[in-house]
N, C-alpha and C positions, 0 to 999 in steps of 0.2 A: 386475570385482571385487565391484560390489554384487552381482552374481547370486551369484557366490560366496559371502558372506558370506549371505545371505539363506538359498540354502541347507541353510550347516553351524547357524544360527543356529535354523530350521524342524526340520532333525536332530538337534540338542540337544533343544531344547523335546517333541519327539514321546519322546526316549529318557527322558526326565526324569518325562514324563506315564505311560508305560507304565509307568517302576520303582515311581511313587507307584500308578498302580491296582494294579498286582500286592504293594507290600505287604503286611504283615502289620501290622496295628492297625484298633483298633475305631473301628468309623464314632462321630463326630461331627457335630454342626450347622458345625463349622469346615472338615471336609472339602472341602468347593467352595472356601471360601479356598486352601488346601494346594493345587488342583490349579490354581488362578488363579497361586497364587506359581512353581511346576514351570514351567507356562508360559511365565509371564516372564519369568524367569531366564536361559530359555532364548532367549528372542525379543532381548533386550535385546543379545545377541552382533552384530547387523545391524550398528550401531552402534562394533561396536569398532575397527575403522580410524580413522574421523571424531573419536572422542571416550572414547581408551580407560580416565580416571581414572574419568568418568561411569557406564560397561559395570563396571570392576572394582565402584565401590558398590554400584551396581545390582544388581548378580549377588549381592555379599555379603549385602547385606539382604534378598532373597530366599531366598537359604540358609539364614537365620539364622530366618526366620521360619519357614518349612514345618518347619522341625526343633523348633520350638518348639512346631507345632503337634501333631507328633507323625509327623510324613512321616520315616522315617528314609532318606533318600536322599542318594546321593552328589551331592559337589557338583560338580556335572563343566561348568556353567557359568561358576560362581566359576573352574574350575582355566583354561579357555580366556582366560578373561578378563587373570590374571595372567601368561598365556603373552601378549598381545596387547600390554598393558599395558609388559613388559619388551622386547618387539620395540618399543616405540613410544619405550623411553629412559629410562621412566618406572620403573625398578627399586627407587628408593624409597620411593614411593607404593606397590607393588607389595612391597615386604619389610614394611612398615608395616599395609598392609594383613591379610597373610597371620599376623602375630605375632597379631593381634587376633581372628584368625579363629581360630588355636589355641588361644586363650584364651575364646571366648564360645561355640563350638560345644559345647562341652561343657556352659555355661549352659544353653543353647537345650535341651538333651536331657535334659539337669535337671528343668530348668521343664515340660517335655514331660509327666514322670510317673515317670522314673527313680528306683526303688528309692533307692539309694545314690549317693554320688560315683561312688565304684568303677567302676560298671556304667557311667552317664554318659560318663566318661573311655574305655572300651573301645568303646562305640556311636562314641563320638568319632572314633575313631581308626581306626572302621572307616570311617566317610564322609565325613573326610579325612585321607588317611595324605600321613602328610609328605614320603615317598618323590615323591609324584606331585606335590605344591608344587614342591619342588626341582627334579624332569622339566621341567615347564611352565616355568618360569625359566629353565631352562637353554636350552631349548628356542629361549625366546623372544630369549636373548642370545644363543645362537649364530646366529639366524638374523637378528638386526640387525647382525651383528659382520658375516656374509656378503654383506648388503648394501650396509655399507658400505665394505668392500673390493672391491665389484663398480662402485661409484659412483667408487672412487677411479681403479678403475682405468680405465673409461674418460674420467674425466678427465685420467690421464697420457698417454693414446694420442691425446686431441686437441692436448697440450699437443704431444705429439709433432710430431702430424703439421703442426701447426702451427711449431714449430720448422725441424723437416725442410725446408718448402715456403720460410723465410725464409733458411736455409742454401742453397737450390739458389737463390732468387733471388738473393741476394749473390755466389754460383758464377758465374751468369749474368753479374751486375755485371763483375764482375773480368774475365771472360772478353769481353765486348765491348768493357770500357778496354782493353785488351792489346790485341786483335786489328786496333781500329776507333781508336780515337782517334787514336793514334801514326800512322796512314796517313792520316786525315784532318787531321791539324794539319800535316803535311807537307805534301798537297796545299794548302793554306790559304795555309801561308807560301810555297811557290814562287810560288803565284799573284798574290800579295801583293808578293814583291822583283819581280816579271815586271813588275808596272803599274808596280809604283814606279820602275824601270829607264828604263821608254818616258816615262814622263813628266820624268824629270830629263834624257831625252837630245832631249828635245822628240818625240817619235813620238807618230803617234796610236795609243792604246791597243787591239787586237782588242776588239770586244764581247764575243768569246767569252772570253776572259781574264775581263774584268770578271765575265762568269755565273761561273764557275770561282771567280772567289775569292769573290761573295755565297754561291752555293752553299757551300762551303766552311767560310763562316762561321754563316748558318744550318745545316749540316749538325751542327758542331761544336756550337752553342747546343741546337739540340733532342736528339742523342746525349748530351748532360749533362744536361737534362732527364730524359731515358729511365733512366738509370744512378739518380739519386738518387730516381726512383718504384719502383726496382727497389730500393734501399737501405733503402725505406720499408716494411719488412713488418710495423708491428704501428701498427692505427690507434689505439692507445690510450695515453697516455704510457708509457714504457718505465719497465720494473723498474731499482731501481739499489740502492744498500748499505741503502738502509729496507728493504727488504724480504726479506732474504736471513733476520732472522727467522721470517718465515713462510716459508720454504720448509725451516729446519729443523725449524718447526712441523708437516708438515705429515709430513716425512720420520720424524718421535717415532708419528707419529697411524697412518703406515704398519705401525710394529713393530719401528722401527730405533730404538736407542739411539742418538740424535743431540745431541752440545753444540755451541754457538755461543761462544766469546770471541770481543770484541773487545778491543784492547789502542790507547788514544790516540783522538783525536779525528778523525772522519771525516765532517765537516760541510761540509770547504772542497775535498774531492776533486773533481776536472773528472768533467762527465759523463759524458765516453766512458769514464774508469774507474769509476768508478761502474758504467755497463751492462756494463765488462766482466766489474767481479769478481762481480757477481750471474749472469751466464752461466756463469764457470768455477763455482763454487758448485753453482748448477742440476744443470749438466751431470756434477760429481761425484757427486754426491748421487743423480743419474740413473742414472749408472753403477753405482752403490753397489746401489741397491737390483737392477736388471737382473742383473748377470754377479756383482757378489762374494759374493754368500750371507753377507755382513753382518750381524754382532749390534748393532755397536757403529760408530761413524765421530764425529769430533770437525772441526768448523771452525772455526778460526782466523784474523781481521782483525786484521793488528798495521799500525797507520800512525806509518810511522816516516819521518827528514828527507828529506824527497823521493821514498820509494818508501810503496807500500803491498804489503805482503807477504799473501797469503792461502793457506791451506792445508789441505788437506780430507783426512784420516788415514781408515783404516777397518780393521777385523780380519779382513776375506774373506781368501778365495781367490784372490789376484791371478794372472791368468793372463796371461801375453805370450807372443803369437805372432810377434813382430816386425813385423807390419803393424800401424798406430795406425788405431783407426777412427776415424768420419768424426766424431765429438763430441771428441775427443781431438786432430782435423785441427784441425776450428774452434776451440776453445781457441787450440790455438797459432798460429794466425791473427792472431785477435783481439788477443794478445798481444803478435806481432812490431809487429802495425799500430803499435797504441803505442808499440813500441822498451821490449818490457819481455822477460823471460823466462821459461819456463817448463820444470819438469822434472817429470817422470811416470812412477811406475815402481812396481815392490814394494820392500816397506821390508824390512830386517832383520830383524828381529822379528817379520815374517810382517801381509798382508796389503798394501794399495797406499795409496801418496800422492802427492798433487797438489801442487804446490808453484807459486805464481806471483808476479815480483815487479815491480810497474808502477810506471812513474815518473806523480808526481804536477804534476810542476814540469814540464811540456814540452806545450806544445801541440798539442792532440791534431790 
């Protein structure tokens, strides 16, 4: 980027220097000033990543001066600068600056030697027309708005993948309690009534029994190990009802019209509801912005005697195919686990809602 910058910053400053020798006005003793100011104006662009309130002054009081001196040249330093300036966020600095610029450039060509206002005002306006302020602004907002729609969105696709990778590890989970535990706690316990058998009828016990049921029981102890390192997908404390603002903050920042109610006090909810209604949230919200083509979507926390109700509305295009995908799977997952329920669908009125109601009173 600094070669970059270097050299559109070196191709200004050269364009700047050729428009001022090829004018038209009588030499002065100030002229080497004028072509010092050309220069810098132009060089000072290196700069505008790093520190672009800096570059827009710079550039402006370099414009303002070689016009004063009598350089009538465009200011196409100043204009990169407020394009830089407005990519960098800084648009107020950058509107402030620019009113001023409308306003003193005409001084500057005044002072110059200009005949009348009049003529001041139309020099003005030829070296800097407001048309190209406006361009460079826009310029510069469009291409911070594309940036940061570009940042966003690869941070949804890690958020993703990261989701994704904690969904199949819990896939995993479930899938190894089902398949392995239930066959290993049966080998355990037969092994288990086996000794206990020979020993109440006085026999001595096989060795081999005895290993079968240690085995057994170590087998058992480190499969529950396994399961809840497999349970454990996020090293960092888990999301819960604090934070479901910022994910409709962040879902506003997208281009979605997103509101949050909460209705009641939601300080004494267990934590597994808690992680859950910030998942179902997430995951509407995810959806909302992916498949519905969404203006608008509203979230809903009502806690009421023993359930917490949440529910996430939106004005898309709800489409159902009859197969639920896999965010739509885990929801209601997550959901039964609790012993809560959940329903999913298009509303009437056109577009989809999530509905979930989890008990708060039950041990998770």
């Amino acid at each position: 980027m600094r070669v970059v910058d270097g050299v559109l910053a070196a191709g200004v400053a050269a364009v700047l220097l050729v428009a001022g020798l090829s004018g038209q006005h009588g030499p002065t003793a100030l002229d080497p000033l004028g072509y010092a100011l050309l220069v810098a104006g132009g060089l000072a662009l290196v700069a505008r990543r790093r520190a672009p309130i800096v570059v827009l002054a710079v550039t402006a009081v370099c414009a303002l001066a070689y016009q004063a001196i009598g350089f009538e040249v465009p200011v196409v330093a100043y204009l990169f600068a407020v394009y830089a300036a407005v990519r960098a966020g800084h648009w107020v600095a950058a509107l402030v600056a620019s009113v001023l610029m409308l306003g003193a450039v005409p001084v500057a060509i005044f002072a110059a030697g200009a005949h009348d206002a009049g003529q001041a005002f139309t020099q003005a306006r030829d070296v800097l027309q407001l048309a190209w302020l406006v361009a460079a602004g826009a310029a510069g907002e469009a291409l911070r708005q594309a940036e940061r729609r570009a940042d966003e969105a690869e941070r949804t696709r890690e958020e993703t993948a990261r989701r994704r990778a904690g969904e199949e590890r819990l896939h995993i989970a479930r899938e190894l309690h089902d398949s392995l535990t239930h066959q290993i706690s049966v080998i355990k316990l037969q092994a288990e009534v086996a000794v206990h058998l020979a020993r109440k009828r006085g026999e001595d016990v096989p060795d081999a029994l005895l290993a079968i049921r240690d085995a057994g029981r170590d087998a058992a102890r480190e499969l529950r190990a396994t399961l809840e390192a497999l349970r454990d997908d996020d090293p960092v404390p888990p999301h819960g009802l604090d934070d479901v603002p910022d994910l409709v903050d962040r879902a506003r920042a997208g281009g979605l019209d997103a509101r949050l109610t909460i209705e009641g006090r939601c300080d004494d909810v267990p934590a597994a509801v808690s992680r859950t209604a910030y998942r179902i949230v997430q995951e509407s919200l995810t959806n909302v912005a992916r498949h519905a083509a969404a203006a608008t979507a509203s979230v809903r926390i009502d806690r009421r005697p023993g359930t917490l109700v949440i529910r996430v509305d939106d004005d898309g295009a709800a489409t159902v195919d009859g197969v639920p995908g896999v965010g739509l799977t885990g929801m209601r997952e997550r959901v039964t686990a609790l012993g809560g329920r959940l329903r999913a669908g298009p509303r009437r009125e056109g577009g989809f809602s999530v509905r979930a109601e989890l008990p708060v009173d039950r041990p998770a």
